[in-house]
N, C-alpha and C positions, 0 to 999 in steps of 0.2 A: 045259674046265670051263664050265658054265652060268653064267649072268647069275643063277639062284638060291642056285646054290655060291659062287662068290666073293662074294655078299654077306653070305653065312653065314660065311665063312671070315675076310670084314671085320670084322663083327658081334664075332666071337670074339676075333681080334686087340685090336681095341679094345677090350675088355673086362678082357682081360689087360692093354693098356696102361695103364688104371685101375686097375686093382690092385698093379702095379708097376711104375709110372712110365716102363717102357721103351718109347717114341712114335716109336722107331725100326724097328720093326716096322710099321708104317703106311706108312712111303715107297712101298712099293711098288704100293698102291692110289692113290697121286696122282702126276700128272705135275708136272713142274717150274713149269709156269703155271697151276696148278690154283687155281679160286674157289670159296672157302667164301659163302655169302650165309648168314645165319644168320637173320634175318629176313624174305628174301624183297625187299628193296630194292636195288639198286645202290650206296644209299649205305651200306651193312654189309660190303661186299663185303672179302673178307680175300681178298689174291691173293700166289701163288707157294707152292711145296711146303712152305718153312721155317716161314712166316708160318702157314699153314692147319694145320701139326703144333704149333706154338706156342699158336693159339686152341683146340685140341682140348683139348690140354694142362691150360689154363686152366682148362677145364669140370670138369678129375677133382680143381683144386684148390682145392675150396669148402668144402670139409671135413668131407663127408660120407663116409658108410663106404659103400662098394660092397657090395650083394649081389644074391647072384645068384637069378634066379628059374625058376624051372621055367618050362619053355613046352609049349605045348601044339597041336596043328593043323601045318598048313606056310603058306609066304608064297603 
């Protein structure tokens, strides 16, 4: 699988995970000591697989409705 596939297959994953809360589907894209920096700082840094699926998480709980949008082109 290409480095353009698995991020498409990410992309989708987590999309789904927003739409119906299952962020268990995601593990398989992070390792056990994996860092989220969400910012771009050291000091944002969200580290270990549970912790980074937990901040994900957060993000689809704002209360907003997911939808989906046509895309168009490739990466």
């Amino acid at each position: 699988m290409s480095t353009a596939d698995r991020y498409r297959a990410y992309a989708e994953a987590f999309e789904l995970s927003l739409a119906d809360d299952d962020w268990t589907r995601l593990e398989q894209y992070f390792t056990e000591d994996a860092v989220y920096r969400p910012d771009g700082t050291p000091d944002s840094d969200v580290t270990g697989r549970d912790a980074v699926l937990a901040r994900l998480k957060g993000l689809g709980d704002v209360g907003s409705e997911v939808q989906k949008l046509p895309a168009a082109g490739s990466f």
